[in-house]
ROSE-4610 file (N, C-alpha, C; in Angstrom, 1 decimal, always signed):
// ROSE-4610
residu = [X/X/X/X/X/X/X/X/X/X/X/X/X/X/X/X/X/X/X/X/X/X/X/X/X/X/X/X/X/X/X/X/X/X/X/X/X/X/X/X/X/X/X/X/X/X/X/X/X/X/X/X/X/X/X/X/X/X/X/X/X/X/X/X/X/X/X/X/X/X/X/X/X/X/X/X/X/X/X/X/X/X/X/X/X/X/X/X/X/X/X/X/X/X/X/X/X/X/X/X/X/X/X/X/X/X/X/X/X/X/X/X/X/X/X/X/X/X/X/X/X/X/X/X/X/X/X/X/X/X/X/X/X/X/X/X/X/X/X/X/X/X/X/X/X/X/X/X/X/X/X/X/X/X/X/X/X/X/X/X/X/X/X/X/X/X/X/X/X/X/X/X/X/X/X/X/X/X/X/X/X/X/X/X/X/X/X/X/X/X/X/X/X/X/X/X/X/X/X/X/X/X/X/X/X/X/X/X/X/X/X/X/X/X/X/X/X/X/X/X/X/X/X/X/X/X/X/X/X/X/X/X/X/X/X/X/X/X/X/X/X/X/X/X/X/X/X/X/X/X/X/X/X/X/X/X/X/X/X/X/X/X/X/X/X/X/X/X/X/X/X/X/X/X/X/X/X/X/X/X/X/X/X/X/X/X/X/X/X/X/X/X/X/X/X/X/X]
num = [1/1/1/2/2/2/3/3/3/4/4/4/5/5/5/6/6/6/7/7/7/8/8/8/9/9/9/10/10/10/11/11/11/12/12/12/13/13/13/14/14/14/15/15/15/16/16/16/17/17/17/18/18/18/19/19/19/20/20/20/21/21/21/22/22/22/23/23/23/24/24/24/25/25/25/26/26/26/27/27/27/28/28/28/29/29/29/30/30/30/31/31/31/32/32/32/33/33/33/34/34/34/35/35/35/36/36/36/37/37/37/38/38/38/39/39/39/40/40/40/41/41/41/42/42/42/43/43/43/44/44/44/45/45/45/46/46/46/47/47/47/48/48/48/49/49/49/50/50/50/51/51/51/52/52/52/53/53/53/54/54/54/55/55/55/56/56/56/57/57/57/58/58/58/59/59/59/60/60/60/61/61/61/62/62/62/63/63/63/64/64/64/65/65/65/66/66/66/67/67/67/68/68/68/69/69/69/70/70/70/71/71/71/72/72/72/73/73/73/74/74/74/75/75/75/76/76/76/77/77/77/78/78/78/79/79/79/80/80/80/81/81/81/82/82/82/83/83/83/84/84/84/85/85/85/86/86/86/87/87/87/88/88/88/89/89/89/90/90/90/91/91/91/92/92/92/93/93/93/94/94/94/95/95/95/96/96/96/97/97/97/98/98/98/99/99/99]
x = [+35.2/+35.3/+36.8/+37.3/+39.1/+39.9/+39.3/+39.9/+39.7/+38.0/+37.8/+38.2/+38.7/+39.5/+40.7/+41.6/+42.9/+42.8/+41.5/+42.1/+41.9/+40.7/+40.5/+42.1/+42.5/+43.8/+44.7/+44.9/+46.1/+45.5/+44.3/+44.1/+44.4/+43.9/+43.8/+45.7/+46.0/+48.2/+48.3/+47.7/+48.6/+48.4/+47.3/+46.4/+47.7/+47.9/+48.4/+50.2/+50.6/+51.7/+52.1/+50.7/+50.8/+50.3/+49.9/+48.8/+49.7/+49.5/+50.1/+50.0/+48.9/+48.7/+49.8/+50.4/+51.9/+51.2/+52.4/+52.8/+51.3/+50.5/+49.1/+48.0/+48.1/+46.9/+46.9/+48.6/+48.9/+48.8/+48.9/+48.5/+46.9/+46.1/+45.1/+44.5/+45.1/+44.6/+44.4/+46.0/+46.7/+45.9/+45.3/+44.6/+43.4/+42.9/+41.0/+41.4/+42.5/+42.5/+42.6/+43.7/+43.5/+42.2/+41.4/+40.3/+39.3/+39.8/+38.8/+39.2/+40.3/+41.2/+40.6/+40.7/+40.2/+38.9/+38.3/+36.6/+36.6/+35.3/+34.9/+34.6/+33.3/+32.5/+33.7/+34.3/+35.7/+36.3/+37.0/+37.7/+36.6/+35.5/+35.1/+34.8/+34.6/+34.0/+35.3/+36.8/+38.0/+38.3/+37.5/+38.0/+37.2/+35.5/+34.9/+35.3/+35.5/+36.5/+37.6/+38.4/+39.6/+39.3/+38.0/+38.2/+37.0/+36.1/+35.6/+36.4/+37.7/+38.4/+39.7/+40.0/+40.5/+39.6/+38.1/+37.6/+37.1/+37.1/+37.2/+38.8/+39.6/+40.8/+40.6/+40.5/+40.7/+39.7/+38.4/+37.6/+37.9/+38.8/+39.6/+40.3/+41.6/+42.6/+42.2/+41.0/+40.4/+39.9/+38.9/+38.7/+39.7/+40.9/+41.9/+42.5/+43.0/+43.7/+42.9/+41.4/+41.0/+41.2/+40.9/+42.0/+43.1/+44.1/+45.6/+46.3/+45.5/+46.0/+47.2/+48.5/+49.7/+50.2/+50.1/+51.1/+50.8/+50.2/+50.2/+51.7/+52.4/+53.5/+54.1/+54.6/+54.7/+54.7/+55.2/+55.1/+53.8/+52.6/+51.7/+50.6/+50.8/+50.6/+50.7/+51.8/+52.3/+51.7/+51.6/+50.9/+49.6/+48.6/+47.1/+47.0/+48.1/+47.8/+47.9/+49.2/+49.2/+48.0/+47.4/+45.5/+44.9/+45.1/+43.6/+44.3/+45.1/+45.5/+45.7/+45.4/+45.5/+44.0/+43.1/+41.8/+41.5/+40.5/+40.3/+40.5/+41.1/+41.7/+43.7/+43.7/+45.0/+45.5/+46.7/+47.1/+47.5/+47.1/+47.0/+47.9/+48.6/+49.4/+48.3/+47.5/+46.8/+46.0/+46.6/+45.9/+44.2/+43.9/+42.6/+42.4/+41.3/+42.1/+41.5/+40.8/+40.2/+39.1/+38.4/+38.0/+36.4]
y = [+17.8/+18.3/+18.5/+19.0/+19.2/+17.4/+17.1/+15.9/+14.9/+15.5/+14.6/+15.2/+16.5/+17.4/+16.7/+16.5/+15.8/+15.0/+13.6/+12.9/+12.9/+13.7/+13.4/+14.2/+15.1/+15.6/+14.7/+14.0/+12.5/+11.8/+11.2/+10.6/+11.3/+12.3/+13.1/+12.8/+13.3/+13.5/+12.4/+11.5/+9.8/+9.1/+9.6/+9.5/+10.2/+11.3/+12.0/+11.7/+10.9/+10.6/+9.2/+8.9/+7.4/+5.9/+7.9/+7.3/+7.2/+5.7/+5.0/+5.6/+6.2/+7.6/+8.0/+8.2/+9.8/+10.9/+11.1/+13.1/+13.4/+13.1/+13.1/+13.4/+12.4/+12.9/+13.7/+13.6/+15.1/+16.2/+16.5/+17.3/+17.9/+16.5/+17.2/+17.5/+17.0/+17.2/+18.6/+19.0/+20.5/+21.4/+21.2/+22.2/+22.3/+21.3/+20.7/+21.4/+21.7/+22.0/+24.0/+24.2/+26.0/+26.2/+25.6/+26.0/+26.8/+25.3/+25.7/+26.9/+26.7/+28.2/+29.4/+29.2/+30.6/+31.0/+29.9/+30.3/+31.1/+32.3/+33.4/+33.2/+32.0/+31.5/+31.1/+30.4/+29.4/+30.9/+31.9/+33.2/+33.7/+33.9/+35.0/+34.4/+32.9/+32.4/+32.2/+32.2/+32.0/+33.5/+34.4/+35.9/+36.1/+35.5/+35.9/+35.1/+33.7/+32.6/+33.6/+34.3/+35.0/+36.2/+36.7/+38.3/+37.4/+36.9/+36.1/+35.8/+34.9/+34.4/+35.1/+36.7/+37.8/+38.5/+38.7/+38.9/+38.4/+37.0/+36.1/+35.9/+36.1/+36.5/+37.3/+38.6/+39.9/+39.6/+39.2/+39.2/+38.2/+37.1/+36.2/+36.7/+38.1/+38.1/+39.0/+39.9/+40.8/+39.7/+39.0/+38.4/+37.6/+37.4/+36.6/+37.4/+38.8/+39.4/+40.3/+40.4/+40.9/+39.3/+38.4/+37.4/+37.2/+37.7/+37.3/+39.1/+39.4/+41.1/+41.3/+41.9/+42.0/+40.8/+39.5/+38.1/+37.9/+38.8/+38.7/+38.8/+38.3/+38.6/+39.8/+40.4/+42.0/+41.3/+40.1/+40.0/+39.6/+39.1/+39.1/+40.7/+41.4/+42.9/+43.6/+43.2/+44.2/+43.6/+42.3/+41.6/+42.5/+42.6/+42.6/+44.5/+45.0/+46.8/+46.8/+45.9/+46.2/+45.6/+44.7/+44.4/+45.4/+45.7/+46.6/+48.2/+48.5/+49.9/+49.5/+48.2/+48.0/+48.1/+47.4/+47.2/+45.8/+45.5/+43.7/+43.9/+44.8/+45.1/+44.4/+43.3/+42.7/+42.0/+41.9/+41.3/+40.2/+38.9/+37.9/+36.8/+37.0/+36.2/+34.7/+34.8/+33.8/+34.4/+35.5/+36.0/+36.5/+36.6/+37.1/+38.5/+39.0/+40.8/+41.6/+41.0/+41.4/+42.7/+42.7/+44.1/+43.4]
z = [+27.9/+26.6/+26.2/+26.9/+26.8/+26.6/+27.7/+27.0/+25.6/+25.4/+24.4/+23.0/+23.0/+22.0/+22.0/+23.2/+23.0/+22.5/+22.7/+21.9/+20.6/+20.1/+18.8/+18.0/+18.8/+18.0/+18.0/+18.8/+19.0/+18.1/+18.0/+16.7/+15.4/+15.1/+14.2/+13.6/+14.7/+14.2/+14.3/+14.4/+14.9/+13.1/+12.7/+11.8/+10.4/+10.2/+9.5/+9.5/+10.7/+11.0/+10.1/+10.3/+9.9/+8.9/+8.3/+7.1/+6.0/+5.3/+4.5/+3.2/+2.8/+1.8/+1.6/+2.6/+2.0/+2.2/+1.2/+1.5/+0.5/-0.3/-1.1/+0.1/+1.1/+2.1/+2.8/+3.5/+4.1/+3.9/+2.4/+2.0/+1.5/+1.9/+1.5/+2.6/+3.7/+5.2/+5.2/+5.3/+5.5/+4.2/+3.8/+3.0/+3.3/+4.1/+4.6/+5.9/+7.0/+8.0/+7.6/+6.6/+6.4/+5.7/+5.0/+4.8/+5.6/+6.8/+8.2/+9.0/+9.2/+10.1/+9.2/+7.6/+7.2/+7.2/+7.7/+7.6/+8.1/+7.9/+8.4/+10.1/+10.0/+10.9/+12.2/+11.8/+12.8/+13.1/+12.3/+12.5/+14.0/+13.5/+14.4/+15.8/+15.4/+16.8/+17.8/+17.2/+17.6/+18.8/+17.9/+18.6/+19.6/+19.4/+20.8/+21.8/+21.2/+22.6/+23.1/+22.8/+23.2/+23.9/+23.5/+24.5/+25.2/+25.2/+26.5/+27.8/+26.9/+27.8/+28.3/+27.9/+28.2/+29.6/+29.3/+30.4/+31.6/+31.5/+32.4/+32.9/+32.6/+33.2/+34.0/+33.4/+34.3/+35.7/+35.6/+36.6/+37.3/+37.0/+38.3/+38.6/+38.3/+38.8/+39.9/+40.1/+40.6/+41.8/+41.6/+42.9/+43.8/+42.8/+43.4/+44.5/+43.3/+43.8/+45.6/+45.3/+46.8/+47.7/+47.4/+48.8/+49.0/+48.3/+48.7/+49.1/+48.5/+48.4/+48.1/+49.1/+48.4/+48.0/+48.0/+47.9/+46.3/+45.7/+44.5/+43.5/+42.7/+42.1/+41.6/+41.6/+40.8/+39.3/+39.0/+37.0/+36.9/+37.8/+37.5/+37.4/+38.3/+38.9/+37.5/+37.1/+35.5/+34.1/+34.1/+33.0/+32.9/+34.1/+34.4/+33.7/+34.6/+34.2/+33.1/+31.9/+30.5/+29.7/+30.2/+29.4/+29.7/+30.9/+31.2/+30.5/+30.5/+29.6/+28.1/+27.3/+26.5/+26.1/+27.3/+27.2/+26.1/+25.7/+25.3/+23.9/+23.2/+22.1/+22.2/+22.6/+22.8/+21.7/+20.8/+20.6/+20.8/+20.6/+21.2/+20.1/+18.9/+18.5/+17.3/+17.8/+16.8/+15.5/+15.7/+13.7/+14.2/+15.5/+15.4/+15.0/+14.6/+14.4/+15.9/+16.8/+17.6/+17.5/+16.2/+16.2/+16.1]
């Protein structure tokens, strides 16, 4: 699946790079793509992907962390305490509101 996302995005920008259209289709692209980003549906399903994949973090670094025990990094050690005292309410930088 990841890869077949890559390519459709390499086509997609190879497409928009090099569509003989102009700056007219780019533009209608980039307005067909914020549409999508602002949908409700695309919003919310973006945020359960992120605290899903916030807690599937935590629960690997926990099993990780019981096989390696101390050989764990201290900047990784400190990343993990500031989620978990933040709890899955994280700021994450992509405009989710997480709530």
């Amino acid at each position: 699946m990841r890869y077949r996302l890559t390519f459709i995005t390499g086509v997609a920008v190879g497409y928009v790079l090099g569509a003989r259209a102009g700056r007219e289709r780019y533009e209608q692209l980039r307005k067909s793509a914020q549409r999508v980003a602002h949908n409700p549906a695309v919003r919310n399903a973006a945020e359960t992907a992120g605290q899903t994949g916030r807690g599937a973090a935590l629960k690997a670094v926990d099993a990780v962390k019981g096989k390696v025990g101390d050989k764990v990094p201290a900047s990784v050690t400190a990343q993990v305490k500031r989620l978990r005292r933040k709890g899955a309410a994280v700021e994450d930088g992509w405009g989710t509101s997480n709530t």
